[in-house]
VOTI-494998 format. One record per residue (C-alpha): residue in three letters; x, y, z. Coordinates in Angstrom, 2 decimals, always signed. Each point is the difference from the previous one (the first is absolute). Layout:
PT, ALA, X, Y, Z;
...
REM end
This chain:
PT, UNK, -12.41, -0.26, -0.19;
PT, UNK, -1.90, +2.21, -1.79;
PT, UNK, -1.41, +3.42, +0.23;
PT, UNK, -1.71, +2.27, -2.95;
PT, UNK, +2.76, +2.48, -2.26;
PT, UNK, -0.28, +3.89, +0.15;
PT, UNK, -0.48, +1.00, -3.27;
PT, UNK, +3.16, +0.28, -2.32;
PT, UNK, +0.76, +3.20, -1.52;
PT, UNK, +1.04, -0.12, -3.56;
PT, UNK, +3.73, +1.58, -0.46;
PT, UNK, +1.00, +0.83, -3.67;
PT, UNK, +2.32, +1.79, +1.24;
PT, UNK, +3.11, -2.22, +0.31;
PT, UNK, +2.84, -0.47, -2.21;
PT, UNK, +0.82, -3.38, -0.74;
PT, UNK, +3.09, -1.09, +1.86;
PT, UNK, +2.99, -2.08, -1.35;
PT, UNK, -0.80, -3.97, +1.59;
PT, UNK, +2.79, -1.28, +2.21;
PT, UNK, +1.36, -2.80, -1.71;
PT, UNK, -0.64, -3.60, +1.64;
PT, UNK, +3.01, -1.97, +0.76;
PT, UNK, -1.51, -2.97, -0.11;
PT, UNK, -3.35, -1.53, +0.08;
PT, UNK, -0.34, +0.64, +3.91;
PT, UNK, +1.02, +3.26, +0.56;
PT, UNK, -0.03, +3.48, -1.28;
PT, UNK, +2.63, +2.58, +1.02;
PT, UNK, -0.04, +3.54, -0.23;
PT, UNK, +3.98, +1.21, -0.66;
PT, UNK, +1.07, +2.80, +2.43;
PT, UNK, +3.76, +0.06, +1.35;
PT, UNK, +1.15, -1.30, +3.57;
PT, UNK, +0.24, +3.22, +1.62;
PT, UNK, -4.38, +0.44, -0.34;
PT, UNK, -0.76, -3.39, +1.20;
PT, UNK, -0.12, +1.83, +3.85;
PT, UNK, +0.54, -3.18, +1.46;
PT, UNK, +1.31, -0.19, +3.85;
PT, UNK, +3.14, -2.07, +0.81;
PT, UNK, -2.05, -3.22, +0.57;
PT, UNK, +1.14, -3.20, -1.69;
PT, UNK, -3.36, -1.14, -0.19;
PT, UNK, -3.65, +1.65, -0.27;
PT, UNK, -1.32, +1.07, +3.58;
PT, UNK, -2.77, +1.98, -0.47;
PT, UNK, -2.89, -1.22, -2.09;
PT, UNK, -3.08, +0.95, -0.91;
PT, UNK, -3.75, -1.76, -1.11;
PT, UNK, -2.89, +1.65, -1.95;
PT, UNK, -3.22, -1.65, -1.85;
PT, UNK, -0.34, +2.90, -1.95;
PT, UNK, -3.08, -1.26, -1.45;
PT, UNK, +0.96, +0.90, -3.83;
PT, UNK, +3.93, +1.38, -0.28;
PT, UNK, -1.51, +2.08, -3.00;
PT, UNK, -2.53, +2.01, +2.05;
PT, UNK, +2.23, +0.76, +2.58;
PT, UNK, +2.49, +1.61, -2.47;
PT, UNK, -2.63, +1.79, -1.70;
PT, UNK, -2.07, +1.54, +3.22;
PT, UNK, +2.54, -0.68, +2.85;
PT, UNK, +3.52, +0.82, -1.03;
PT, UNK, +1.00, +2.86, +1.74;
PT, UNK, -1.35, -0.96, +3.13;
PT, UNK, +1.46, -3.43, -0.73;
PT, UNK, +3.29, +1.47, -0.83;
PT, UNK, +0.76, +1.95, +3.02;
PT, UNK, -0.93, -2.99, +2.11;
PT, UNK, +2.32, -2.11, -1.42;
PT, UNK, +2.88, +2.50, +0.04;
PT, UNK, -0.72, +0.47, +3.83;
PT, UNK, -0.12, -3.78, +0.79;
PT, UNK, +2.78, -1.09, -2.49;
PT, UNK, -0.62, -3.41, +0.10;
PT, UNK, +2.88, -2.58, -1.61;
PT, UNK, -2.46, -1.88, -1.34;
PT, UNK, -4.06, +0.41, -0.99;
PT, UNK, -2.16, -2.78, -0.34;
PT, UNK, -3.13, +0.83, -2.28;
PT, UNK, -2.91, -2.35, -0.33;
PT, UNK, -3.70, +0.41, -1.88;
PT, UNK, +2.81, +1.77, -2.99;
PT, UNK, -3.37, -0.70, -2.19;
PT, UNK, +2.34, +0.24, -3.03;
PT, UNK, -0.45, -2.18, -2.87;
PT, UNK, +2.66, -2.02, -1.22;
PT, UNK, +1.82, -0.12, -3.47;
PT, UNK, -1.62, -2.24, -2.61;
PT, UNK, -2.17, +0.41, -2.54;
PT, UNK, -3.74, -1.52, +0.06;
PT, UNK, +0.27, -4.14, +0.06;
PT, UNK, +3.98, -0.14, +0.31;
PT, UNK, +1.49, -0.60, +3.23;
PT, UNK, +0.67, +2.91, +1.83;
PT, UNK, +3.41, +1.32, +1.59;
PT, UNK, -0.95, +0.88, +3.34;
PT, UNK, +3.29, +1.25, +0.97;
PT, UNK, -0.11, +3.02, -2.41;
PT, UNK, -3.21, +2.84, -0.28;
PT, UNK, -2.62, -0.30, -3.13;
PT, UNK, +0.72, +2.48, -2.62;
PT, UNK, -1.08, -1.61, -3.65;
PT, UNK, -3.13, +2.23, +0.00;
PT, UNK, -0.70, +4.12, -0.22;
PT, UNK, -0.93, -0.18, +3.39;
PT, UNK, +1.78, -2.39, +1.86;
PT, UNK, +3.22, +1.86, -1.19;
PT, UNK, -1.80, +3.62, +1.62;
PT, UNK, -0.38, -1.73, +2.89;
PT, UNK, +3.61, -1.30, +0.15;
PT, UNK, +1.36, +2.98, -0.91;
PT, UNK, -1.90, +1.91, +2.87;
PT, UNK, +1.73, -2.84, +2.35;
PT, UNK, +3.09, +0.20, -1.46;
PT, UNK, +0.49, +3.67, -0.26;
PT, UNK, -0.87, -0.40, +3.78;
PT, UNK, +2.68, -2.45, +0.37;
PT, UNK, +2.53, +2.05, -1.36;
PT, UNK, +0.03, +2.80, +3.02;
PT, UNK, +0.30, -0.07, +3.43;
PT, UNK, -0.14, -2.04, +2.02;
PT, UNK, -1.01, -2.00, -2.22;
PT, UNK, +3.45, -0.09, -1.87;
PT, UNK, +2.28, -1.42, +2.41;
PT, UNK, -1.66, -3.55, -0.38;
PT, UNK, +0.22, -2.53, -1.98;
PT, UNK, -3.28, -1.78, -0.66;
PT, UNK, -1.56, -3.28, -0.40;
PT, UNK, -3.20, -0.88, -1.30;
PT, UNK, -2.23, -3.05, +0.53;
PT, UNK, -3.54, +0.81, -2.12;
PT, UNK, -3.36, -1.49, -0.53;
PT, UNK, -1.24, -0.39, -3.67;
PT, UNK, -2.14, +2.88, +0.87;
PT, UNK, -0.89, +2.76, +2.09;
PT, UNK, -0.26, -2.00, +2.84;
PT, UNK, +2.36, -1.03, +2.94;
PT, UNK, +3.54, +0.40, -0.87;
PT, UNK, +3.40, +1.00, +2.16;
PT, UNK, +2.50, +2.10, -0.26;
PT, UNK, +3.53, -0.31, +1.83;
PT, UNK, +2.67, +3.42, +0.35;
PT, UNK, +2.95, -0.25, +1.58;
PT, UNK, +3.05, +2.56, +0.17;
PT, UNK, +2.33, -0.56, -2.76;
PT, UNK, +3.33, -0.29, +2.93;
PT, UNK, -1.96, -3.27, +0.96;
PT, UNK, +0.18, -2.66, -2.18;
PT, UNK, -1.89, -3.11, +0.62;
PT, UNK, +1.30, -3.23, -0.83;
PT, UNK, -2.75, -1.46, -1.86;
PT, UNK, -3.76, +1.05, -0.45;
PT, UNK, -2.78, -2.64, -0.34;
PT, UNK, -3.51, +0.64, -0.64;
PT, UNK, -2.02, -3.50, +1.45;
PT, UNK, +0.00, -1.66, +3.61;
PT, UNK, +1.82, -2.72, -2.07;
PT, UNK, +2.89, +1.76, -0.98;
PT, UNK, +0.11, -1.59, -3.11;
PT, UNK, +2.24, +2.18, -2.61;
PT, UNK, -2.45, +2.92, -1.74;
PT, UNK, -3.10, -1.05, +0.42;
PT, UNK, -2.70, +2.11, +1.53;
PT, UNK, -2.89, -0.82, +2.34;
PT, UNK, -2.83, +0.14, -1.92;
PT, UNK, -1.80, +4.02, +0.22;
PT, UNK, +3.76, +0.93, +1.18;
PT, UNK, -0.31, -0.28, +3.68;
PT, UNK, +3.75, -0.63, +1.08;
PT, UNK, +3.22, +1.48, -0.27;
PT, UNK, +2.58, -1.72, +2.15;
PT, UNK, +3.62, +1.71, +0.32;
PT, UNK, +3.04, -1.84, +1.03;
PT, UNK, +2.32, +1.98, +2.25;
PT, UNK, +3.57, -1.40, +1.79;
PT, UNK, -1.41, -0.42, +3.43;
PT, UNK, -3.58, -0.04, -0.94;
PT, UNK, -2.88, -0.54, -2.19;
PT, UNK, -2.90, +2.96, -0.79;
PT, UNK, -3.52, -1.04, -1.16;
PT, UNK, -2.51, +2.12, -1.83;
PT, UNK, -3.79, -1.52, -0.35;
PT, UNK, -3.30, +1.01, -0.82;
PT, UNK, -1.71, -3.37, +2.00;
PT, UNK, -3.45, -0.30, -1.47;
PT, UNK, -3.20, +1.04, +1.48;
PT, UNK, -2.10, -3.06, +2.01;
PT, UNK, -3.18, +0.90, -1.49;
PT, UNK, -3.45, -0.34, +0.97;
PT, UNK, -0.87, -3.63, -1.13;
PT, UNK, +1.30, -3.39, -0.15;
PT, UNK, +1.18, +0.04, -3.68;
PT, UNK, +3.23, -0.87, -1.74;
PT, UNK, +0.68, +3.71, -0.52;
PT, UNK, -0.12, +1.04, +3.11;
PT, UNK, -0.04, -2.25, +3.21;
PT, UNK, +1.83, -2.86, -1.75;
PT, UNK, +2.46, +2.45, -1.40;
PT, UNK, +0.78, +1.50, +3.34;
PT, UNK, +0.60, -3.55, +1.78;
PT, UNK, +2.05, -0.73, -2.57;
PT, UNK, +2.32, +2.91, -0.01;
PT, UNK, +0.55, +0.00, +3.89;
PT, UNK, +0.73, -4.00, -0.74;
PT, UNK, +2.71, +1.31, -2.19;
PT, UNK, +0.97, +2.89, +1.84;
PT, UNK, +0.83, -2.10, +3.25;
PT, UNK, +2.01, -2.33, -2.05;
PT, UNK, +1.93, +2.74, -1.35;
PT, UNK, +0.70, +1.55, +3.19;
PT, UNK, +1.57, -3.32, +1.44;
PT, UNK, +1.71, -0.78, -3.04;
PT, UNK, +2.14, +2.84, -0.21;
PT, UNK, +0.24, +0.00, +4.06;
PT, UNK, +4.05, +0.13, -0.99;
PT, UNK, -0.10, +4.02, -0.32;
PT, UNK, -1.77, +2.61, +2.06;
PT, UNK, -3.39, +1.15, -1.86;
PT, UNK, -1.75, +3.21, -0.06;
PT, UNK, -3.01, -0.68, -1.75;
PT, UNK, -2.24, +2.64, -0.52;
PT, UNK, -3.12, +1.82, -2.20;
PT, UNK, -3.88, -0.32, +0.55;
PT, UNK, -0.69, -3.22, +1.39;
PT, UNK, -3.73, +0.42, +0.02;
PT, UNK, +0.15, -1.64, +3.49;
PT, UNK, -1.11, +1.57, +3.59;
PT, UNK, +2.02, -2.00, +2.42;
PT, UNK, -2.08, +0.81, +3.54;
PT, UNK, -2.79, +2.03, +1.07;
PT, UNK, +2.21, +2.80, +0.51;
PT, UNK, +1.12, +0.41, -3.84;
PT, UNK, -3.37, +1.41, -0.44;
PT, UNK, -2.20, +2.56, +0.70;
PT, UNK, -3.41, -1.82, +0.60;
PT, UNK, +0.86, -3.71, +0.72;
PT, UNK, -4.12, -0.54, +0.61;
PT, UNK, -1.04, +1.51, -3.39;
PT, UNK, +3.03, -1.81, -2.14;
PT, UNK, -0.61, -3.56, +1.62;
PT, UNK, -3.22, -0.06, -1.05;
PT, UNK, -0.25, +2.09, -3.38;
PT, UNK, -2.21, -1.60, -2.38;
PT, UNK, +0.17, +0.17, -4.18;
PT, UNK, -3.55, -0.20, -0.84;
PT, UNK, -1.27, -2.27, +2.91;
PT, UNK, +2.60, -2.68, -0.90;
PT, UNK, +0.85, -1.93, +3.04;
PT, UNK, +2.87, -2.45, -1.19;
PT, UNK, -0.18, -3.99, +1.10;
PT, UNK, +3.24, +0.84, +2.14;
PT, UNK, -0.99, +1.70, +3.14;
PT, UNK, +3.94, +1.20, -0.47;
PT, UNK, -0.63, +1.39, -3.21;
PT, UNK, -2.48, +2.03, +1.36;
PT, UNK, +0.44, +4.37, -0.51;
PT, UNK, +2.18, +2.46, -1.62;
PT, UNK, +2.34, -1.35, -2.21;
PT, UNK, +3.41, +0.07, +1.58;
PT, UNK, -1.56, +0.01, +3.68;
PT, UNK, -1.39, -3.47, +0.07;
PT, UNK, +1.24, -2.38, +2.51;
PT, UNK, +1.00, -2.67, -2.60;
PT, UNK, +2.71, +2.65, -1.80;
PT, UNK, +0.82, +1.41, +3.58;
PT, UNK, +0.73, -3.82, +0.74;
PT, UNK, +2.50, -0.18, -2.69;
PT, UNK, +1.70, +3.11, -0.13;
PT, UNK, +0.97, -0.74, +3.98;
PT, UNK, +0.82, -3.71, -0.74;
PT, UNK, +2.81, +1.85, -3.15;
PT, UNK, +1.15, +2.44, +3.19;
PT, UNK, +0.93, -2.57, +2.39;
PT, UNK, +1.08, -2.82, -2.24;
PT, UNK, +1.81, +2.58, -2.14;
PT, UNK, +1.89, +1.94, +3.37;
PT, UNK, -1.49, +3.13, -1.02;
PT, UNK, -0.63, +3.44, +1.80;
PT, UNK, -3.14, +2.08, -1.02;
PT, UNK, +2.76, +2.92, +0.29;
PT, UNK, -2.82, +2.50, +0.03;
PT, UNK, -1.71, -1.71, +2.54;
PT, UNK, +3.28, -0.76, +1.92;
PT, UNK, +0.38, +3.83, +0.75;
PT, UNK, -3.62, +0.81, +0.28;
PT, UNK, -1.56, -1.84, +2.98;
PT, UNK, -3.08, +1.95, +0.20;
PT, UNK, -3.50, +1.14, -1.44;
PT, UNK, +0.65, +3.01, -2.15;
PT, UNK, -3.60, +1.08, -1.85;
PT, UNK, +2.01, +2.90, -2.12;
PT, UNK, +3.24, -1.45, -0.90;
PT, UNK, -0.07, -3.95, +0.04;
PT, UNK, -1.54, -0.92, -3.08;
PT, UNK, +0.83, -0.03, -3.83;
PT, UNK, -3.10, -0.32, -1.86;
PT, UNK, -3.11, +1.92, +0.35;
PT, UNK, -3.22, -0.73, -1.83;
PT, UNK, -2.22, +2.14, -1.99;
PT, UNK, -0.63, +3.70, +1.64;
PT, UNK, -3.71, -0.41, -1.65;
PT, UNK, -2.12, -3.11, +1.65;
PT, UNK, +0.15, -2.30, +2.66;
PT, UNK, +3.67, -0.41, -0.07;
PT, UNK, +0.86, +4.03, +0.63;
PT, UNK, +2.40, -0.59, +3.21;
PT, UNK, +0.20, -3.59, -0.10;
PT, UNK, +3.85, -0.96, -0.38;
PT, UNK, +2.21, -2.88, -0.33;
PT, UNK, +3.85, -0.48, +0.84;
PT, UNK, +0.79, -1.97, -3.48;
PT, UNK, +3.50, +1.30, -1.03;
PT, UNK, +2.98, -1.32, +2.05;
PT, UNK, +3.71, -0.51, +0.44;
PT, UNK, +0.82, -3.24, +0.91;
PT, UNK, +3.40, -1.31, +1.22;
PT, UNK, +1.94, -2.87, +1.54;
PT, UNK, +0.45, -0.88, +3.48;
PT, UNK, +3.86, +0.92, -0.38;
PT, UNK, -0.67, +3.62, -1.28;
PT, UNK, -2.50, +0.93, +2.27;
PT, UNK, +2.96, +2.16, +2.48;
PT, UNK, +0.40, +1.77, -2.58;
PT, UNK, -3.41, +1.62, -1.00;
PT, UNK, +0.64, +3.67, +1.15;
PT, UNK, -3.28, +1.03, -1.24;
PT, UNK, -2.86, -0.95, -1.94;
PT, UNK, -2.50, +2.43, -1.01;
PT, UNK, -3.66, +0.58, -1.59;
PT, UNK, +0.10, +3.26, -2.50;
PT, UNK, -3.78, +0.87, -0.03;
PT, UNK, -2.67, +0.48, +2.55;
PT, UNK, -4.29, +0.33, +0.30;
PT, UNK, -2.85, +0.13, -1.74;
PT, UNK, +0.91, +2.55, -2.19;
PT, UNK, +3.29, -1.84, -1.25;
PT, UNK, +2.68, +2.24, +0.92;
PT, UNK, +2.99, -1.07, -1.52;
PT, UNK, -1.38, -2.65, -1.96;
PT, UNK, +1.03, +1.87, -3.35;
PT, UNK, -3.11, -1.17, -2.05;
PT, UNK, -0.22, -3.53, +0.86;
PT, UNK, -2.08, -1.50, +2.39;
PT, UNK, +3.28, -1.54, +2.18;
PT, UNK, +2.83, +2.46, +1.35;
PT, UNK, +3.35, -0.72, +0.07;
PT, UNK, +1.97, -2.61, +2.45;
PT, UNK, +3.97, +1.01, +0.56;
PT, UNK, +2.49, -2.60, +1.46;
PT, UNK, +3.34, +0.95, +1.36;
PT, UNK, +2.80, -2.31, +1.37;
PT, UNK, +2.95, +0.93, +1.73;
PT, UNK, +3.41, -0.45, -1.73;
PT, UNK, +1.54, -3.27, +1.53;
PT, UNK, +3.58, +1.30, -0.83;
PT, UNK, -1.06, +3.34, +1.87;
PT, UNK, +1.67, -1.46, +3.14;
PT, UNK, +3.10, -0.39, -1.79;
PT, UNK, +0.41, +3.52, -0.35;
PT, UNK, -1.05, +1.31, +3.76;
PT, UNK, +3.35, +1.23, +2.25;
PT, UNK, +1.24, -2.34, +2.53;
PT, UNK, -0.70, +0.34, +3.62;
PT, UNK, +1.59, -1.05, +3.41;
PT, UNK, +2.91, +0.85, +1.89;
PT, UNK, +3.18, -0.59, -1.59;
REM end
């Protein structure tokens, strides 16, 4: 979703930074040795993190410090980044690359130097990054995950079909041993029954349920801004979003009817994916209750009819057969005046599992 930019302050200051070198066309690493990759004894990621940072760029350029420190505190293994609003590389008319950042004019190459000389510190520095981008600044995902785990294979479309990319860059999916991490940006319902919008959504969760039972073979944790609000509880006025009107358009659909990702018809869908999938809300699995202040991700404009009205759009996901292991999942941001949200108009969303082979390592008890 969407929410109006803070002003950007021009900085002339910086130097321009040496670019990382890109491995291959999927993923750009940022060299470092062993020893500063501050990585815990884990074989596999536990702790992970989700942020629509509603333009990667503006973030860096108002929010790092504050962005910084809160990633250095949480540590996640890995961060999933959606609404990267980065262009990808091509020049006008060719096919674009959208694995690798625009830089074949003046200022796309500012603005990926900014990024990159971003990139190069911490925290950023300990990950290795993947990038999944629209043809322009629009959309886009971004994947990071601590260089001591290496995934087995990264795809960028629900049909895991070698390096292509969902069109505006809306999925990364990472391939782990014992299970399977997935990025996405899902698109926004709309307002009105068009092929960009309604049709578009019906057609994603279409794909997005086959996907899920597909790859039932591995545990998933699928997360990002799904630009869905399961229940009445995921939002802060249930009256005003079911029946929020775009310019006195009242759709055919009676289920069609309201705010975009709190109509009954994507509600529908979303909890048909959940239980045909064996998925846990995980957020929702620890968090029974009505929480005004904490349990939401997204909060509308502070100017207008939508100052206070918020939506619970960002998730973690997960199967069935991880759900005794959630120790905690968390919401990083809090009322109307966006605490913690770090610029964007959705906060944060941490995951953390507990260490199957944990057990392994506790003493032995009982009476010899």
């Amino acid at each position: 979703m969407k929410r109006f930019f803070q002003p950007v302050q021009k900085d002339a200051s910086f130097k321009k930074p040496t670019l990382s070198s890109v491995k291959d066309s999927k993923e750009i690493s940022v060299s470092h040795s062993d020893e500063e990759s501050n990585c815990s004894s884990a074989k596999l990621p536990l702790k992970f993190l989700t942020w629509n940072a509603n333009s990667l760029l503006l973030r860096i350029k108002n929010n790092l410090a504050d962005l910084s420190k809160f990633l250095l505190n949480v540590d996640p293994d890995v961060i999933a980044i959606q609404e990267v609003r980065m262009p990808a590389a091509g020049c006008k008319g060719a096919p674009k690359n959208q694995a690798e950042l625009k830089d074949d004019t003046s200022s796309s190459r500012e603005e990926k130097q900014v990024l990159m000389r971003a990139l190069l510190n911490p925290p950023f520095k300990n990950y290795n990054i993947w990038w999944s981008l629209s043809d322009s600044k629009y959309a886009g995902t971004a994947l990071l995950i601590k260089k001591c785990f290496q995934p087995k294979q990264i795809s960028f479309t629900l049909d895991q079909t070698g390096s292509k990319h969902e069109q505006d860059g809306r999925v990364i999916l990472a391939e782990f041993e014992s299970f399977r991490l997935l990025n996405t940006y899902v698109p926004n319902n709309g307002w009105k029954e068009e092929e960009s919008s309604f049709q578009r959504r019906r057609k994603w969760d279409k794909r997005m349920l086959e996907f899920v039972l597909r790859t039932s073979d591995k545990p998933l944790i699928w997360c990002g801004d799904l630009n869905v609000s399961h229940q009445d509880i995921d939002v802060s006025h249930p009256e005003f979003f079911s029946t929020a009107k775009l310019n006195g358009y009242v759709p055919p659909n009676n289920e069609d009817c309201g705010q975009p990702g709190f109509t009954l018809s994507e509600r529908k869908r979303f909890g048909s994916i959940l239980k045909e999938g064996k998925l846990v809300d995980a957020y929702r699995y620890l968090h029974k209750e009505n929480d005004m202040e904490r349990g939401f991700s997204w909060s509308g404009n502070p100017i207008g009819k939508y100052r206070g009205k918020r939506m619970r759009i960002d998730y973690f996901i997960v199967s069935e057969k991880l759900s005794d292991r959630i120790v905690s999942c968390e919401m990083h941001g809090q009322g109307i005046e966006l605490e913690g949200f770090y610029g964007s108009d959705h906060c944060p969303v941490s995951l953390e599992l507990s260490d199957p082979d944990a057990t392994q390592l506790l003493p032995e008890t009982g009476v010899s």
